[in-house]
N, C-alpha and C positions, 0 to 999 in steps of 0.2 A: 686605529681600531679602538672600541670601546670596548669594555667588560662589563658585565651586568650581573647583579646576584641573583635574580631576577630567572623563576625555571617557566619554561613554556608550557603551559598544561599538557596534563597526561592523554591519550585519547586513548577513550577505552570502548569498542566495537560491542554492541548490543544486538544479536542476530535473532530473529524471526522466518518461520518458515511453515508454509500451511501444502494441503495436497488437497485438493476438491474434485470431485468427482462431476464429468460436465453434465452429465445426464442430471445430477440432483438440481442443478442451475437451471437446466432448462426446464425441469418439472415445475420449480418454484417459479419462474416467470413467466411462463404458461397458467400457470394454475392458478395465480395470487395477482389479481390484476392491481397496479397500481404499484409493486413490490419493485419495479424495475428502477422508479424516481426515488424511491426508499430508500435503496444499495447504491443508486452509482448516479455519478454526474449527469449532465447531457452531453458535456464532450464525450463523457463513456460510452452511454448511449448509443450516440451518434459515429464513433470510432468502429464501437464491435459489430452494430447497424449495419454495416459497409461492407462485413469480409464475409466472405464465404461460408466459414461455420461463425456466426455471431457466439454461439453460445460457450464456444470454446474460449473464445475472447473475453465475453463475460468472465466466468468462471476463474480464468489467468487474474484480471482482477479482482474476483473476489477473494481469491488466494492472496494476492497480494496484501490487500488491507487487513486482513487475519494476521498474518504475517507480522505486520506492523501492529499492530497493539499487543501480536506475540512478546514482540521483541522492544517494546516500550516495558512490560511486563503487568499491563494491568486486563491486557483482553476488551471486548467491548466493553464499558461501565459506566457507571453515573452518567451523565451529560452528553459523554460522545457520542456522533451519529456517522454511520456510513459516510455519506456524502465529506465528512472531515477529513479521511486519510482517498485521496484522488491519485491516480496515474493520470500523467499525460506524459506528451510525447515531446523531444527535443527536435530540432527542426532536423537532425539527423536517423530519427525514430527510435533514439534511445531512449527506454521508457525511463520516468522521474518522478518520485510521489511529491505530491503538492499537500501539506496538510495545512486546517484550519479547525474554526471553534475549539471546542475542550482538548480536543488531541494535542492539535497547537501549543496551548497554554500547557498540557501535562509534558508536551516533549523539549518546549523550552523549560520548565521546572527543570525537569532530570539535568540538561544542558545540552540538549542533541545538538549540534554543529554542522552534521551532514548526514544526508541517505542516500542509500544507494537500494534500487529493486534488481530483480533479473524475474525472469516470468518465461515459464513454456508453458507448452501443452500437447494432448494428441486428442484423437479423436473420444477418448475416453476420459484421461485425466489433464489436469492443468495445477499446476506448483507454481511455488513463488517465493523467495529467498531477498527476506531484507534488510539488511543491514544499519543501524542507526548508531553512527560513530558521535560517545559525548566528550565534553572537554572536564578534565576533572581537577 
């Protein structure tokens, strides 16, 4: 066995958490055409596209990326664009944020390590809880 002086960094959890209301989602992407390639992917798109209440699904994501620049602690700003902080899904349908562009660079800055999302909804609202654990 070796000994090492050597400490493993600290990980210290950075939480984010948004409530949306589904109805204001669907107003906005009803209303504002083009606003949908604006906010979300085309996997997202294509994901909330598919279920039953799309907009509730929406909405779950757009909570989510709120959530995420919550819990980054800068909020949407300079450079970042929606399409940066993405859910997708693991091959077992646990959802998983995907980030890129400015987000990317501001969340390896900080030293984020790993995220974790959770997402619901009901017919009315949709929340989103995300956790971005850094190493310090």
């Amino acid at each position: 066995m070796t000994t090492t002086t050597e400490r493993a960094p600290a990980l210290v959890p950075r939480v984010g958490t948004d409530l949306v209301e589904v109805q204001r989602i669907e107003k906005l992407l009803r209303e504002q055409t083009g606003i949908e390639q604006t906010l979300f992917s085309e996997e997202e798109i294509s994901y909330s596209n598919r279920k039953f209440a799309p907009y509730q699904h929406f909405a779950a994501r757009f909570a989510a990326k709120e959530a995420c620049v919550k819990a980054l602690g800068t909020g949407m700003s300079g450079e970042m664009d929606w399409q940066d902080v993405e859910v997708r899904r693991e091959p077992s349908g646990k959802p998983i944020l995907h980030l890129s562009g400015e987000t990317a660079r501001k969340a390896n800055k900080l030293g984020v390590v790993h995220s974790m999302v959770s997402m619901s909804h009901t017919a009315e609202y949709a929340v989103a809880l995300v956790v971005l654990v850094i190493a310090k």
